[in-house]
C-alpha positions as a Markdown table, in Angstrom:
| # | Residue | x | y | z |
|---|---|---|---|---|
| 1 | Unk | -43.3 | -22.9 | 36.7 |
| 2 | Unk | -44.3 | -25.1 | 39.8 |
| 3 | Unk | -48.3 | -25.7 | 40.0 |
| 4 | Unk | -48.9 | -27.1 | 43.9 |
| 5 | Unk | -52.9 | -27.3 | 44.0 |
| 6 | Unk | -54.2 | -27.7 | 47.5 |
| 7 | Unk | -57.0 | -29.2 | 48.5 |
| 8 | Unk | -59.1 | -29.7 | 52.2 |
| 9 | Unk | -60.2 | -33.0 | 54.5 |
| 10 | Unk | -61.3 | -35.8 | 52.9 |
| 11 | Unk | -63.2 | -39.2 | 54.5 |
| 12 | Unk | -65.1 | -41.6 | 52.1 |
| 13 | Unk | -67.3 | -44.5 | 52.9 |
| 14 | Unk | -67.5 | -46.3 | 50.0 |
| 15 | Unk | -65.1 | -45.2 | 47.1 |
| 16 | Unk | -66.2 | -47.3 | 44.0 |
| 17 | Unk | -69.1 | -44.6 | 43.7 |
| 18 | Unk | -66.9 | -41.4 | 43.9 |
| 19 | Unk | -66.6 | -39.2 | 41.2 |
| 20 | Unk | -64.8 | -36.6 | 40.3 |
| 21 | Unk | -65.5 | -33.9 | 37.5 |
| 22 | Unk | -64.1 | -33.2 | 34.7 |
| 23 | Unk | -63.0 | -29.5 | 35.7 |
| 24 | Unk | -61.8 | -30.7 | 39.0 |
| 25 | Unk | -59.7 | -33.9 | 37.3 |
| 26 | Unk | -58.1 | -31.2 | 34.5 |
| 27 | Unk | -56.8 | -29.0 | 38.1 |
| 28 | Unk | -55.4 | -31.8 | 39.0 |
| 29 | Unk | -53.9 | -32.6 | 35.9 |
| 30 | Unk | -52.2 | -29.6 | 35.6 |
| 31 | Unk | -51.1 | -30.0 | 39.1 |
| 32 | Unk | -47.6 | -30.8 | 40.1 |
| 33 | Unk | -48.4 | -31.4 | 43.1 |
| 34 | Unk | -51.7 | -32.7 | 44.8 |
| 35 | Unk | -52.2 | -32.6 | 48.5 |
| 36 | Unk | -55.1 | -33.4 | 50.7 |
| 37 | Unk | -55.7 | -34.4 | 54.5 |
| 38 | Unk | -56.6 | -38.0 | 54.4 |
| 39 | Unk | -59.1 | -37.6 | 57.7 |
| 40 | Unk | -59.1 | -41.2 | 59.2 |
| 41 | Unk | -57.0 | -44.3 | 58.6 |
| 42 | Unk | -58.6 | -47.2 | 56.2 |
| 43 | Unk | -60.5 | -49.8 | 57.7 |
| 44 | Unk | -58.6 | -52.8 | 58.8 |
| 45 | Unk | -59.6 | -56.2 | 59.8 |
| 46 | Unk | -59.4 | -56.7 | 63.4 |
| 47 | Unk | -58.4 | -53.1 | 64.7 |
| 48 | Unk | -59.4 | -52.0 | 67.6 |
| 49 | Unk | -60.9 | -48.3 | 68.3 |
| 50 | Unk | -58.8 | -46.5 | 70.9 |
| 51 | Unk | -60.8 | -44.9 | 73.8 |
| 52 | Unk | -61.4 | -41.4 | 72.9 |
| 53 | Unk | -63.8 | -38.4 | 73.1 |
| 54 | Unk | -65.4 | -38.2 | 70.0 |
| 55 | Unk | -66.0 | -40.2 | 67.2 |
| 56 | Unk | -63.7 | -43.1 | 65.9 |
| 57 | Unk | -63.5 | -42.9 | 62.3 |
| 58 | Unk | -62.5 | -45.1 | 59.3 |
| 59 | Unk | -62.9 | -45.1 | 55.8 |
| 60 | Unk | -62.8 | -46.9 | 52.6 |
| 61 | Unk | -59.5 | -49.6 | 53.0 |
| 62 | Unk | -59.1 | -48.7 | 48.6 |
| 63 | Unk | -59.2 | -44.8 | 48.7 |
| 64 | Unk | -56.0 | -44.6 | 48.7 |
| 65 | Unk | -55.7 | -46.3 | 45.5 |
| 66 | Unk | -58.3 | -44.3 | 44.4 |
| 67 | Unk | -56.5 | -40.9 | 45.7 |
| 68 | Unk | -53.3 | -41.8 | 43.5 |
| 69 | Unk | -55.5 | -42.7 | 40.4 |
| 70 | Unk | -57.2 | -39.3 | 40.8 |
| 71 | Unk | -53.6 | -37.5 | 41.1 |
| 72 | Unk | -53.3 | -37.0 | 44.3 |
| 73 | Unk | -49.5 | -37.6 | 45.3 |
| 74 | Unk | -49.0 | -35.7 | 49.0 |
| 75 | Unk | -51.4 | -36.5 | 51.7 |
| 76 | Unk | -51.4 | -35.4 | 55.1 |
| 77 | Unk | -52.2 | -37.9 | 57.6 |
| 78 | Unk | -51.6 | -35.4 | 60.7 |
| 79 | Unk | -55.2 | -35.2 | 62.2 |
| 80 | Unk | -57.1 | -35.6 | 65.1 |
| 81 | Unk | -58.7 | -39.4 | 63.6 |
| 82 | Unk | -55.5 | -41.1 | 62.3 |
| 83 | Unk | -55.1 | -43.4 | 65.4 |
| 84 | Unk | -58.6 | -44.2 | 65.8 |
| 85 | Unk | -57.7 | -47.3 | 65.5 |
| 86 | Unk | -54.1 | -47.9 | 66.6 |
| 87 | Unk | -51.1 | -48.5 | 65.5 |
| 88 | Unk | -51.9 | -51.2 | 62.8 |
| 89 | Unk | -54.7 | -49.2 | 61.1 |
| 90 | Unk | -52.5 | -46.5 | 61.1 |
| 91 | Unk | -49.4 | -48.0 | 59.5 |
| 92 | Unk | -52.0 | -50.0 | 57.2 |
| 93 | Unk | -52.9 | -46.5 | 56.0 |
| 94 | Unk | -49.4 | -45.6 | 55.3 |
| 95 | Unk | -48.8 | -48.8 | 53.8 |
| 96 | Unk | -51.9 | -48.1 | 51.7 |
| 97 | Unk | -50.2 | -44.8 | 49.6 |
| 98 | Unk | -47.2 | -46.6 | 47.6 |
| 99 | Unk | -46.6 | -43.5 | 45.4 |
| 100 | Unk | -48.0 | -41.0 | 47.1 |
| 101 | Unk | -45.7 | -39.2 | 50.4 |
| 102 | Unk | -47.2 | -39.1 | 53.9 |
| 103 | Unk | -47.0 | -36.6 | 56.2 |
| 104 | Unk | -47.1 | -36.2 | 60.0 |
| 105 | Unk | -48.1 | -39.7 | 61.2 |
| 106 | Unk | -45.9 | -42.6 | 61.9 |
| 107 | Unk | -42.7 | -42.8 | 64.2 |
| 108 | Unk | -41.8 | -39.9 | 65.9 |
| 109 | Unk | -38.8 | -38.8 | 63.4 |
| 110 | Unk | -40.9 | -39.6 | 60.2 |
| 111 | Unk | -44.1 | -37.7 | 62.2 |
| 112 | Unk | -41.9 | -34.4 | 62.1 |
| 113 | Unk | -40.1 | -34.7 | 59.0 |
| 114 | Unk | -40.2 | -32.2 | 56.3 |
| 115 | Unk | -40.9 | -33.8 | 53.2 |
| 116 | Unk | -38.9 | -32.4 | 50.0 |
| 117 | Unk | -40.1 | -32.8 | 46.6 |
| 118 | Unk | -37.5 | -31.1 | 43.9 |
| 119 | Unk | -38.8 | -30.3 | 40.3 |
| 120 | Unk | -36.5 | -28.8 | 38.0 |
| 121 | Unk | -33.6 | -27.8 | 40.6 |
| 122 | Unk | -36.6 | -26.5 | 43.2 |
| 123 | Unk | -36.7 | -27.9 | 46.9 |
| 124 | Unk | -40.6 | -27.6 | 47.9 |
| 125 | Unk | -40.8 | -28.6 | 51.7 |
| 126 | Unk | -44.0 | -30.1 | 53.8 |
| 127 | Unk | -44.5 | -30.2 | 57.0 |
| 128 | Unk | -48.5 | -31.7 | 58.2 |
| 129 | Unk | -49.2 | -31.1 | 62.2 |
| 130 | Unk | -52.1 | -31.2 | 63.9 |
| 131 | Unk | -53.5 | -30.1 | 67.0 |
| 132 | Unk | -53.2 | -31.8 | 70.3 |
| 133 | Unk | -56.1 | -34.1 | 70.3 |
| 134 | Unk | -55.8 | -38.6 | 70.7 |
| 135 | Unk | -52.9 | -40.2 | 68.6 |
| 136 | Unk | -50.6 | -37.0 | 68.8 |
| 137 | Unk | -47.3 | -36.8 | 70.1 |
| 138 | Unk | -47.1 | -35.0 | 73.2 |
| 139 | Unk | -43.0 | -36.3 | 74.5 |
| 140 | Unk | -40.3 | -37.8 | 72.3 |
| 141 | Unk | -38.4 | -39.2 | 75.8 |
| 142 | Unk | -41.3 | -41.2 | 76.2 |
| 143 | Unk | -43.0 | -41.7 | 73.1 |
| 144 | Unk | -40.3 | -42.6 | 70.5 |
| 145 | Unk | -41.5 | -45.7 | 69.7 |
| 146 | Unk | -44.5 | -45.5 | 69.3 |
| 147 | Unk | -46.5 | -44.3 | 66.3 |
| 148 | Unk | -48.3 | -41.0 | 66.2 |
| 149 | Unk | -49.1 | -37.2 | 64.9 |
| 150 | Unk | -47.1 | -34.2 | 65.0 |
| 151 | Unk | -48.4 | -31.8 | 67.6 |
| 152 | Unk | -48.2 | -28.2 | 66.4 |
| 153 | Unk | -47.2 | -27.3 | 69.6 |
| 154 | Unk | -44.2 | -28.9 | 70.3 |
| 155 | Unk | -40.8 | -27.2 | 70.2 |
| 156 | Unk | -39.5 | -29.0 | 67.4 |
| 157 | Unk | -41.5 | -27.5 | 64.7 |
| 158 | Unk | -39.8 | -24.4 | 65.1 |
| 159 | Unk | -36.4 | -25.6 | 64.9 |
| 160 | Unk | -37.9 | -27.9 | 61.9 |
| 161 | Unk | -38.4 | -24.5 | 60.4 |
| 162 | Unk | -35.3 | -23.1 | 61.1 |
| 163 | Unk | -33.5 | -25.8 | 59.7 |
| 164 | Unk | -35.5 | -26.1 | 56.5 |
| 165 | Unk | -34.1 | -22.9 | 55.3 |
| 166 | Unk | -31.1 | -24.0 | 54.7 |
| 167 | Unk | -32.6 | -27.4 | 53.1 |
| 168 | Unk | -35.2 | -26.1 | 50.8 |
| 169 | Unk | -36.6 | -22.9 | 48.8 |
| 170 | Unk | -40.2 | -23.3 | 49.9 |
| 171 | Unk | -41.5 | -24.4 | 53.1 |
| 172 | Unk | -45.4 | -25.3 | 53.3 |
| 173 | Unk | -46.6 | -25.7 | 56.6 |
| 174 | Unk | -50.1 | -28.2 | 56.7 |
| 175 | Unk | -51.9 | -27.5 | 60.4 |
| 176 | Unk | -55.3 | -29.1 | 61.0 |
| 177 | Unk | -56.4 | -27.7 | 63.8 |
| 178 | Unk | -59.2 | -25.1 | 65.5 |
| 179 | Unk | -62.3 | -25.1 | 66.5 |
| 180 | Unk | -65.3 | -27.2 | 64.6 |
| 181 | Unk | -67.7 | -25.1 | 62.6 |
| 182 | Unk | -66.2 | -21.6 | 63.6 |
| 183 | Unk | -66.3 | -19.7 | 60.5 |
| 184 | Unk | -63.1 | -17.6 | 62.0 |
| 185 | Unk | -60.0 | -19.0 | 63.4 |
| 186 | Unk | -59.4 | -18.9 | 66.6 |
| 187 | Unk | -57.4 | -15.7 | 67.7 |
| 188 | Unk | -53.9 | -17.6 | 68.8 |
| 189 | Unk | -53.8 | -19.9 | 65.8 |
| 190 | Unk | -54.3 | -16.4 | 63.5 |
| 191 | Unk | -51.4 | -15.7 | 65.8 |
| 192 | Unk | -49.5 | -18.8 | 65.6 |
| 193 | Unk | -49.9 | -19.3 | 62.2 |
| 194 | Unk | -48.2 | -16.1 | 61.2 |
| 195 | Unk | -45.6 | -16.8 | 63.9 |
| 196 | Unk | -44.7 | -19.9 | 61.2 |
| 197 | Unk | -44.4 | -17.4 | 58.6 |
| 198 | Unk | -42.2 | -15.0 | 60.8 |
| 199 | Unk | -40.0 | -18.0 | 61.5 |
| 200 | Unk | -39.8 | -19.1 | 58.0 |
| 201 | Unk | -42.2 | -20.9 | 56.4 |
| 202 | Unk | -43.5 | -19.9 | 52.6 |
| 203 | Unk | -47.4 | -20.4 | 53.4 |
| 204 | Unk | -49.5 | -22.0 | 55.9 |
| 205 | Unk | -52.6 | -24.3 | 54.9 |
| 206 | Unk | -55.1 | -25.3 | 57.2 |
| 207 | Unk | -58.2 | -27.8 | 58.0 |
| 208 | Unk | -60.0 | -29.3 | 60.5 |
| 209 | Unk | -62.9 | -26.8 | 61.4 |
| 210 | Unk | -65.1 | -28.7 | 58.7 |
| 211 | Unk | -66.1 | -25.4 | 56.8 |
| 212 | Unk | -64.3 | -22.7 | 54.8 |
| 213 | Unk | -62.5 | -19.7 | 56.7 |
| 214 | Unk | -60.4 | -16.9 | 55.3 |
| 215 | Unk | -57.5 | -16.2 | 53.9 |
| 216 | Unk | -55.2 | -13.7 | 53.8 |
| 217 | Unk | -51.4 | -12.9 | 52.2 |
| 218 | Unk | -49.5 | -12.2 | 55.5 |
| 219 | Unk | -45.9 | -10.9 | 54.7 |
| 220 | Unk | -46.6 | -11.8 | 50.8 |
| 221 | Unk | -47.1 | -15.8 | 52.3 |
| 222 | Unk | -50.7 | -17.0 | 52.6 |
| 223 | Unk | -52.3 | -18.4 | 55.0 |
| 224 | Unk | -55.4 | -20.3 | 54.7 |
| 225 | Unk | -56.9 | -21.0 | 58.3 |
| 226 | Unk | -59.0 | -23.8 | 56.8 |
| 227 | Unk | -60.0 | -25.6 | 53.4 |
| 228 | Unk | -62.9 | -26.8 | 54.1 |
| 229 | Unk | -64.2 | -30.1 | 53.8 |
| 230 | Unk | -63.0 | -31.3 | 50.3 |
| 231 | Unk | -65.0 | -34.7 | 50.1 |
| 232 | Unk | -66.1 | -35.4 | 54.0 |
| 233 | Unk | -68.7 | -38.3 | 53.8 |
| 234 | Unk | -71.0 | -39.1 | 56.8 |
| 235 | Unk | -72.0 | -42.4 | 57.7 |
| 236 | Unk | -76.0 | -41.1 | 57.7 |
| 237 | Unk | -76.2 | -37.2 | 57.2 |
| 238 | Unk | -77.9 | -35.7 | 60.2 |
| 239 | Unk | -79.3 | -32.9 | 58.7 |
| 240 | Unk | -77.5 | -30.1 | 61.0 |
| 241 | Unk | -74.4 | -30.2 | 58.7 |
| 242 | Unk | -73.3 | -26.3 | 58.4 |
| 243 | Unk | -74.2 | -24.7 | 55.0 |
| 244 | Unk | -71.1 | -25.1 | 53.7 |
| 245 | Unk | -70.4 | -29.0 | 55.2 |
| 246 | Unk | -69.9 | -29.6 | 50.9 |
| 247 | Unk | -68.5 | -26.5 | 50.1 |
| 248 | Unk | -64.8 | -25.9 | 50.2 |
| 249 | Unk | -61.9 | -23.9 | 48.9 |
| 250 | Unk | -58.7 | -25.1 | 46.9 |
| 251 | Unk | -55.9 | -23.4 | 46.9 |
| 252 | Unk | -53.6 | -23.6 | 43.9 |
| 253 | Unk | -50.3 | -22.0 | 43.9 |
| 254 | Unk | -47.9 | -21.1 | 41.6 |
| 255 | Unk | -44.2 | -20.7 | 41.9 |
| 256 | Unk | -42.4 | -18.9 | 39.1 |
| 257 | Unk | -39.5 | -16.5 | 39.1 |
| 258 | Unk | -39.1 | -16.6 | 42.7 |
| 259 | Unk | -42.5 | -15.4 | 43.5 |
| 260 | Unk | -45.4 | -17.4 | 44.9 |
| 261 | Unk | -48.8 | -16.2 | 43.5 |
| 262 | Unk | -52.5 | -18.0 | 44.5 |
| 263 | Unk | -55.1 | -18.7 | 42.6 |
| 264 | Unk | -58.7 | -19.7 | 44.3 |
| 265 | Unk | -60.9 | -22.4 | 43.5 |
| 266 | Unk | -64.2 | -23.7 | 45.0 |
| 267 | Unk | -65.3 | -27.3 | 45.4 |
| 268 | Unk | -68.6 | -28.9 | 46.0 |
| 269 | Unk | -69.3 | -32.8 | 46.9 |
| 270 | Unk | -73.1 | -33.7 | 45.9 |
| 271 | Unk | -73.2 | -36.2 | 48.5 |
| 272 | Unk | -76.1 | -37.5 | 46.8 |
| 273 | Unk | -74.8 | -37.9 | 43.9 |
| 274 | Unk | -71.5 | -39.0 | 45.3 |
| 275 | Unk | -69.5 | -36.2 | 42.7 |
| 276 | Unk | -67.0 | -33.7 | 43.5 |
| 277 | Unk | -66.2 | -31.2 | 41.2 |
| 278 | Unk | -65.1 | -27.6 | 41.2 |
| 279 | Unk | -68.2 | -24.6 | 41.3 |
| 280 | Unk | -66.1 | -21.6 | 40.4 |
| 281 | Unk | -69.2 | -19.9 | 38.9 |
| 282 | Unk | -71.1 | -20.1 | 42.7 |
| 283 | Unk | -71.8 | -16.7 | 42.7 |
| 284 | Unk | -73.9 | -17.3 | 46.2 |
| 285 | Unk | -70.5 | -19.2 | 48.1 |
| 286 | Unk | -68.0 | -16.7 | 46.3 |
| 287 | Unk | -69.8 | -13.8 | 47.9 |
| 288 | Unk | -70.5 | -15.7 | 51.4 |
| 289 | Unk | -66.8 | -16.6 | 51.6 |
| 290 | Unk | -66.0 | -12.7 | 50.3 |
| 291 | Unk | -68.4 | -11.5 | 53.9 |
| 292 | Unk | -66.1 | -14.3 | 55.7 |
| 293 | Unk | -63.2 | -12.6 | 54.9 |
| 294 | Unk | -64.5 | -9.3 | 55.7 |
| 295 | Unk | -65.2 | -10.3 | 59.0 |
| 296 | Unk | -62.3 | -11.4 | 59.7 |
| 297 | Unk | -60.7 | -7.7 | 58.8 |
| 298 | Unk | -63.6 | -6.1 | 61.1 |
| 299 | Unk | -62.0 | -6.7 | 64.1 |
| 300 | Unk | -65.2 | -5.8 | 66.1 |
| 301 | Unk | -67.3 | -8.5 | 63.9 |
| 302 | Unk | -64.4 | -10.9 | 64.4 |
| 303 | Unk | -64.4 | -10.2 | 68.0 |
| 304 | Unk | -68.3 | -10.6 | 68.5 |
| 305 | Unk | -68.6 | -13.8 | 66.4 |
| 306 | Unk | -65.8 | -15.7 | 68.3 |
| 307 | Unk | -67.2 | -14.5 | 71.5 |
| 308 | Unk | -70.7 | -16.1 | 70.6 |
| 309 | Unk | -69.3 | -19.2 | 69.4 |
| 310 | Unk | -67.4 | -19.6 | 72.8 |
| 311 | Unk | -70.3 | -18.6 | 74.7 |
| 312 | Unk | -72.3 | -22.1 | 72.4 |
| 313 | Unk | -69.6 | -24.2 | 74.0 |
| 314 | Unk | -69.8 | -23.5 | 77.3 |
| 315 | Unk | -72.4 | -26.1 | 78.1 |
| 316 | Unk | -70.2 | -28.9 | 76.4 |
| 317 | Unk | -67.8 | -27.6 | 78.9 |
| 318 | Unk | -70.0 | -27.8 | 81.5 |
| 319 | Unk | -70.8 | -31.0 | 80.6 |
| 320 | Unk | -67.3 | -32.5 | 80.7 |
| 321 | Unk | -66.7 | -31.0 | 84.2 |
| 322 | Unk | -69.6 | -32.5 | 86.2 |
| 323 | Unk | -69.2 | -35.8 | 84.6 |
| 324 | Unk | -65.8 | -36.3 | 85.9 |
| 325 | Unk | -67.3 | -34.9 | 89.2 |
| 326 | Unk | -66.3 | -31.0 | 89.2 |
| 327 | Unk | -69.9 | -28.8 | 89.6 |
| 328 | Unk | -71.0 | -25.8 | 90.2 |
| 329 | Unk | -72.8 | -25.0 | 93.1 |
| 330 | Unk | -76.4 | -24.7 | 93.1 |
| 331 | Unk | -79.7 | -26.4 | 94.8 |
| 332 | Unk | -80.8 | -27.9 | 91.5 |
| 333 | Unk | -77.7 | -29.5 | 90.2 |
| 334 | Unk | -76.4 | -30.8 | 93.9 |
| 335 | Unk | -80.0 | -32.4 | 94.1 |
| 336 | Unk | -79.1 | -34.1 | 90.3 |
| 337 | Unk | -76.5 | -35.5 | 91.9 |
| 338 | Unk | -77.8 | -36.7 | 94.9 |
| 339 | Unk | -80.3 | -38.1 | 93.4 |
| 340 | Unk | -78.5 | -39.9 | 90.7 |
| 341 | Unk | -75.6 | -41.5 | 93.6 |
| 342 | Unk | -78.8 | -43.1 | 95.6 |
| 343 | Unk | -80.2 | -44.6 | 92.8 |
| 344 | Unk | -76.9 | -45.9 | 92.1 |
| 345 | Unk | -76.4 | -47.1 | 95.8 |
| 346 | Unk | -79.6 | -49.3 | 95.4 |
| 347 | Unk | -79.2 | -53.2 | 95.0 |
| 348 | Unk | -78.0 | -54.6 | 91.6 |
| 349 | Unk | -77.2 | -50.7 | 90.4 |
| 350 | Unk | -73.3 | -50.1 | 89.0 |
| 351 | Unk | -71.3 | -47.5 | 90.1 |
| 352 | Unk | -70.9 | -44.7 | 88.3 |
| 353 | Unk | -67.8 | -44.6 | 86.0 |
| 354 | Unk | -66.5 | -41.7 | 85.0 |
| 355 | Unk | -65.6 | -41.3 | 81.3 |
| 356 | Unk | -62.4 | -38.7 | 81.7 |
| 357 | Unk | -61.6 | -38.8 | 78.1 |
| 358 | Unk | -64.0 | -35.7 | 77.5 |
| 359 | Unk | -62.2 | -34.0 | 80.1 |
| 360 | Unk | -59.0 | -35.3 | 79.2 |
| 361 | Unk | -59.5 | -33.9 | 75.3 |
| 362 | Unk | -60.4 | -30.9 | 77.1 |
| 363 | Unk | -57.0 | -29.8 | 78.7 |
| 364 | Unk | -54.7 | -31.7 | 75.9 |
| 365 | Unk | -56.4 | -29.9 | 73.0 |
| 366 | Unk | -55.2 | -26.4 | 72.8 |
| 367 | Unk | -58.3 | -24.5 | 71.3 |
| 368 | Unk | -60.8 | -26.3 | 73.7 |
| 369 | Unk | -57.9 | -24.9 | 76.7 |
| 370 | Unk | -58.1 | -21.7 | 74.9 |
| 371 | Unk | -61.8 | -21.8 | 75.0 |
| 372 | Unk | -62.3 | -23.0 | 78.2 |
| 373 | Unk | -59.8 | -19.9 | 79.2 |
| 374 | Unk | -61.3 | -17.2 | 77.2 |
| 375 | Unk | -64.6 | -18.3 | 79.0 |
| 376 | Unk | -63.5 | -18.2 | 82.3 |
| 377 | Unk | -61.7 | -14.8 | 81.5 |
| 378 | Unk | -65.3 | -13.5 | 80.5 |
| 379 | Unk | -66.9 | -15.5 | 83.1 |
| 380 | Unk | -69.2 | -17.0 | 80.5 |
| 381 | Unk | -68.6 | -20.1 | 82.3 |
């Protein structure tokens, strides 16, 4: 019996106060294998932030240490902050997990590699991806040497898949991608996620939305369309964190006789406290992530609540457009911008620059694309 417990993103501050409880260190204990998604390299001396939409993020240059005391031993560096500051804080980060194996961030062959760990005569493959957002690989012609993420969307993770079933007797795919705070996936990763399973793959894991979203056993594989945040530290909290910014699921599977069965858990971080531990007994989050679920079945809910959250990011949208100088027509926004190139014309006044990484972020990301299009299809935007 193989016991692979996994767990959702994690970004620390200041590790030296971080605790962990004792039912969550005796999960781990019992695990064979530990996995999380490390969310942003460590800090490093002298790294520079790249220019990006979005925050830049680092964390703690000793949790990896930390991580590997705890039990952690797989971590998934594919994400959308790994290269938040280059190269060198990146392969610092690498660096950083001596006996722990990385996935999905380095070189372009060691970015899409399938990782195989073997206990007792059974090849367990992982492969970590992310969505198409700064630091991810978009072209191996041109990037090869440089380091990066593996994009989801690339041709090669299918033939990865292909290939791995002749190389190993599980094959868990680890995407971090969709869109932020949605408590459903987004319909075409629900889609391409169960296209992974169709081509192979023995489950699919997910993160990145920063809250919980279903689950479901798709052709006897799960699929878990996001985690959660496991332990997702904020500089300063800002006090619009979603109800379940703490909260998250893990999921711990078990491979035995050929079969692959899941067991839940729930996790809570008391930021104030600085202690992660599990809250199985939550009777309030078990029955709030039960309705999730539900929702997602009730096509007609699922529909509706995707819609609205769309519909809440059409203004960002709107946003990134005019500032790179794309508007929609209309007497109060063409007076705006009148108004605001005069001033600028004035003595001693800058030009205006145009930031085009918003924009940029916008067409390279493939939920914000799908957004924008689902939008524009509705013409909610």
């Amino acid at each position: 019996m193989i016991r692979i417990n996994f767990f959702g993103d994690f970004r620390i501050c200041d590790v030296s106060r971080l605790r962990f409880g004792d039912e969550l260190q005796t999960l781990l204990n019992a695990g064979d294998i530990n996995l999380l998604n490390f969310e942003a390299p460590i800090f490093v001396e002298g790294a520079q932030k790249i220019s990006k939409s979005g925050p830049n993020l680092y964390q703690d240059q000793n949790a990896p240490k930390a991580l590997q005391d705890f039990g952690f031993n797989v971590i998934s560096l594919a994400n959308n902050h790994m290269l938040d500051y280059g190269e060198v804080a990146a392969c610092e980060t690498i660096s950083s997990f001596d006996k722990a194996i990385t996935l999905g961030c380095g070189k372009w062959e060691d970015a899409f590699r399938v990782k195989v760990i073997e206990i007792d005569g059974i090849r367990i493959g992982f492969l970590a991806i992310t969505q198409h957002e700064f630091g991810a690989f978009s072209d191996q012609f041109y990037e090869d040497d440089n380091y990066g993420t593996a994009s989801m969307s690339h041709p090669v993770v299918d033939e990865l898949i292909l290939e791995s079933r002749e190389k190993v007797d599980y094959l868990f795919i680890i995407p971090h991608a969709g869109m932020e705070r949605c408590i459903q996936p987004w319909p075409q990763l629900v889609t391409l996620y169960r296209h992974f399973i169709n081509m192979g793959a023995s489950g699919v894991i997910g993160g990145h939305p920063h809250v919980s979203q279903p689950w479901e056993i798709y052709k006897d594989c799960p699929i878990f369309y996001s985690l959660g945040n496991f332990c997702f530290e904020l500089a300063s909290s800002t006090g619009n964190e979603p109800n379940d910014w703490y909260n998250s699921l893990v999921a711990s599977l078990t491979i035995k006789d050929g079969a692959v069965s899941v067991d839940l858990h729930w996790a809570y971080y008391d930021n104030k406290a600085h202690l992660v531990n599990l809250c199985d007994g939550d009777k309030n989050h078990i029955a709030y992530m039960e309705q999730v679920c539900a929702d997602f079945r009730d096509k007609s809910k699922y529909k509706s609540i995707i819609n609205n959250h769309a519909k809440s990011m059409a203004a960002s949208y709107d946003y990134s457009f005019s500032e790179n100088g794309f508007f929609k027509f209309g007497l109060s926004r063409y007076m705006r911008l009148l108004l605001s190139y005069c001033y600028r014309k004035l003595p001693g006044k800058q030009k205006r620059q145009f930031d085009s990484s918003l924009l940029l972020n916008d067409f390279q990301c493939e939920v914000h694309r799908w957004t924008i299009w689902h939008l524009l299809r509705n013409k909610d935007f």
